[in-house]
C-alpha positions in Angstrom: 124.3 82.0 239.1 124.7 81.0 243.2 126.0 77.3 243.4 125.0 74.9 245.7 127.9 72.8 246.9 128.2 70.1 249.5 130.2 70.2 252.5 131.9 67.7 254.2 131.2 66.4 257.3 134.7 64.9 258.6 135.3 62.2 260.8 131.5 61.3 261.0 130.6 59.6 257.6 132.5 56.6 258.4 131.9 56.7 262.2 127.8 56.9 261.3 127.9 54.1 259.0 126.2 56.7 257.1 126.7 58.5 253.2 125.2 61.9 253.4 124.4 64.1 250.6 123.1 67.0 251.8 124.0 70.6 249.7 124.1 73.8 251.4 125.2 77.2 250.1 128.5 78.6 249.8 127.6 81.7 252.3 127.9 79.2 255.4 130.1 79.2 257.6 131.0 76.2 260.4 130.8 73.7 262.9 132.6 71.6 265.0 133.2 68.3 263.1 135.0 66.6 266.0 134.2 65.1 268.3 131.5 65.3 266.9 128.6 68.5 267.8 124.9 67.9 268.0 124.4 69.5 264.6 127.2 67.6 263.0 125.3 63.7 264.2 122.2 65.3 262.9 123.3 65.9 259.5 125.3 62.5 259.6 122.4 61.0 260.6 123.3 59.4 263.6 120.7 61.2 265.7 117.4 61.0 263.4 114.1 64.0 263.2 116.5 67.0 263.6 115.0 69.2 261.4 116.4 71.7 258.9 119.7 71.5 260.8 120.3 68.2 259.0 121.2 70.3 256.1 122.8 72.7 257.5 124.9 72.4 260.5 127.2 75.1 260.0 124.8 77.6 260.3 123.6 77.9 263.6 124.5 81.7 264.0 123.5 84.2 266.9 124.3 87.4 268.5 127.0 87.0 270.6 126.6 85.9 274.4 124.7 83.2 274.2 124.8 80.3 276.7 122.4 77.8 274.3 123.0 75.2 271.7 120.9 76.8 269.3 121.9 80.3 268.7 118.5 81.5 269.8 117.7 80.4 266.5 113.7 78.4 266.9 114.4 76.6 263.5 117.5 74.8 265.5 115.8 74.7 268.9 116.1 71.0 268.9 119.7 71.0 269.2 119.0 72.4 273.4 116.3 69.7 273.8 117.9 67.8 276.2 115.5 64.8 276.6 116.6 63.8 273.3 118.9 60.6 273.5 122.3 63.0 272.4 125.4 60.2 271.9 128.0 60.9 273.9 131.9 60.6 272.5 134.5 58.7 274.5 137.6 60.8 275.2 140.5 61.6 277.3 141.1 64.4 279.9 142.6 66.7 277.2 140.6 66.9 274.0 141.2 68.3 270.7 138.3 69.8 268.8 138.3 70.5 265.7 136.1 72.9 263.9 135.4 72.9 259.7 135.1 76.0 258.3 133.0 76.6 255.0 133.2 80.3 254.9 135.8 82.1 256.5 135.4 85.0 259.1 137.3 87.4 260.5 137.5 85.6 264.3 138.0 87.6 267.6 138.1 84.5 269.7 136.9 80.7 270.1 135.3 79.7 273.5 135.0 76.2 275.6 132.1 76.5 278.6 131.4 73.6 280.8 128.1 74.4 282.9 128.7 78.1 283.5 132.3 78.1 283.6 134.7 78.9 280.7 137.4 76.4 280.8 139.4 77.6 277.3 139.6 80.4 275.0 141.8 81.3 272.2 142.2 84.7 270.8 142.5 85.1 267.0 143.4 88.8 266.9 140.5 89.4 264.2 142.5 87.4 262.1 141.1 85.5 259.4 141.6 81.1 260.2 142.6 78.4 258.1 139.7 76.0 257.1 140.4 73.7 259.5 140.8 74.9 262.8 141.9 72.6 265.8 142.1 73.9 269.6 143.5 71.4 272.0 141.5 72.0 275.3 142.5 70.6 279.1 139.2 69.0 280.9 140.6 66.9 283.6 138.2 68.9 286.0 135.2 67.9 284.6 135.0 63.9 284.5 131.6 62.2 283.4 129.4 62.8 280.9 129.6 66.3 279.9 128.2 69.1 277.7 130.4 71.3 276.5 129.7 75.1 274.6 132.0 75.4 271.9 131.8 79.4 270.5 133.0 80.7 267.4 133.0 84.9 267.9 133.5 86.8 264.9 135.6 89.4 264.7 134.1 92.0 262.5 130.5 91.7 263.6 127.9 90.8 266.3 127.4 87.4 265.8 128.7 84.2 266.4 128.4 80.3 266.1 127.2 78.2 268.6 128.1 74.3 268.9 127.6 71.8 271.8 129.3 68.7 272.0 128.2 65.8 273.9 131.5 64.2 276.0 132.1 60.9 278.1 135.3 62.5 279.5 138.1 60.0 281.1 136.3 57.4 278.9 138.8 57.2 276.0 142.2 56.3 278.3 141.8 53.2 276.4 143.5 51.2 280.1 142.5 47.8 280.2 140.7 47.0 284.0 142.1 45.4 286.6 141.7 41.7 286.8 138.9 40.4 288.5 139.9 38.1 292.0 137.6 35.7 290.5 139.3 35.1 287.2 141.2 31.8 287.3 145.4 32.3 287.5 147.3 32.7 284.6 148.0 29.1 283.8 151.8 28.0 284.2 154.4 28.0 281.6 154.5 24.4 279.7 157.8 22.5 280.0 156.6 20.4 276.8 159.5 20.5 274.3 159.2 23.4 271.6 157.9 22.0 268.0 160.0 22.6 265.3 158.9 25.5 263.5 156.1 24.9 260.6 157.3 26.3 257.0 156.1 30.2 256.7 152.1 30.8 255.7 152.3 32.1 251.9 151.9 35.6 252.4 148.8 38.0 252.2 148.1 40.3 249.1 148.0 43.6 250.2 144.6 44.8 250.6 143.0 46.1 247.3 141.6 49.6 246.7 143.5 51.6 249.1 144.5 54.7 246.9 148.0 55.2 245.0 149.7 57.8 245.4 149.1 60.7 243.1 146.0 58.7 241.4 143.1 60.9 239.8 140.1 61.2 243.3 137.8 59.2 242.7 134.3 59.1 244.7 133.3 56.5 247.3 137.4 56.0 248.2 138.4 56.3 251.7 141.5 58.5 252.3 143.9 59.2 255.3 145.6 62.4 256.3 148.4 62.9 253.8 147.0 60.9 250.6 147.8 62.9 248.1 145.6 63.3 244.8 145.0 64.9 241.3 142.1 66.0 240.2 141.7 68.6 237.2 145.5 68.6 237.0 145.9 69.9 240.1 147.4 67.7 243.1 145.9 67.7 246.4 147.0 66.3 250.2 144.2 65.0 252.7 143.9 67.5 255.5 141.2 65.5 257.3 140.8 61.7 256.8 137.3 61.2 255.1 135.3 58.7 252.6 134.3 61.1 249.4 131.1 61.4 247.9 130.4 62.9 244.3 130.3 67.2 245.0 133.3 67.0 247.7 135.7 67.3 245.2 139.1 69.0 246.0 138.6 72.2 244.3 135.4 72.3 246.3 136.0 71.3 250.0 139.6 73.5 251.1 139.1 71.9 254.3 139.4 68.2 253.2 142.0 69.2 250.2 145.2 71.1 250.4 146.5 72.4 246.7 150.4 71.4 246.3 
């Protein structure tokens, strides 16, 4: 019997405010979780009407050579529609994107494009890549709101996979403005003689349900890169932080969960 499993979506569950159980079958493959691609906001639900690729985002797959969102695929066609309101992530000049792989291939190389012009690409050497791959790519000539072509080329057939990612690039410095002339000086420094100090505040409990260390996973728990886990008597270390939902289990989502 084929199961039907779940696959994560990293990064976005928390970021769309959204749970998403969506089930697709183990022969996919994968997409760019972040920043997050067009297919990945559609299945998180952040962009709404998508179409099939809500369910699926990790198979948009086409012959190789392809400049398009879609593959050339009609069922994902919406993911080249431009006129749809496509969110745009805030980042720096160098960005690091970071792909989730639910089935494995043989890769010859990965490719950035911006417009027509290839600004990265990584050679593999028809190896076979971990299931979480990460490429750290260099776009300080292209600031604004940009587009960018993420390809995934196989190495041991025709095809590949086709992602765009929607970027407001030089928007995630995080520098704080210049102050405005018309803002009123800082005020001076009071000569008023220092209170004594008031006895400390009792202190805080720590915060509850953060997970212990080594505890069984549980669903609906939010864990951080480096939590570690057991599940089934096996223990597990976050690769990717994430909130679970029942069906990403460890033993079922190697790109969430590494066994120790």
């Amino acid at each position: 019997m084929r199961r039907t499993i779940a696959y994560p979506l990293a990064v976005l569950t928390a970021a769309a405010g959204t749970t998403l159980f969506t089930a697709a079958p183990a022969s996919a493959h994968g997409y760019v979780s972040a920043p997050p691609s067009r297919q990945a906001l559609c299945a998180a639900g952040a962009v709404p009407d998508c179409g099939p690729i809500q369910f699926e985002p990790q198979s948009v797959e086409g012959p190789k050579g392809q400049r398009n969102c879609h593959g050339g695929l009609s069922q994902f066609a919406v993911l080249s529609d431009e006129s749809r309101d496509w969110p745009a992530k805030s980042v720096g000049s160098t960005v690091t994107f970071s792909w989730t792989l639910t089935a494995r291939h043989r890769t010859s190389t990965w490719e950035y494009f911006v417009g027509g012009t290839r600004v990265a690409v990584f050679d593999d050497r028809n190896q076979i890549p971990d299931s979480v791959v990460t490429h750290r790519v260099d776009l300080s000539e292209f600031p604004g709101r940009q587009k960018v072509l993420a390809i995934w080329n196989i190495g041991d057939t025709p095809m590949a996979f086709y992602n765009c990612i929607d970027l407001n690039i030089g928007g995630g410095s995080g520098s704080q403005p210049p102050q405005s002339p018309s803002q009123s000086p800082a005020p001076a420094p009071s000569t008023a003689p220092t209170p004594a100090p008031s006895a400390p505040a009792p202190s805080q409990p720590e915060p509850t349900g953060a997970p212990a260390d080594g505890a069984e996973w549980r669903p609906g728990v939010t864990y951080k890169v480096g939590d570690v886990v057991t599940y089934e008597g096996t223990r597990y270390r976050c690769r990717q932080g994430h909130t679970t939902i029942r069906s990403w289990e460890p033993v079922f989502t190697p790109a969430l969960w590494l066994a120790l």
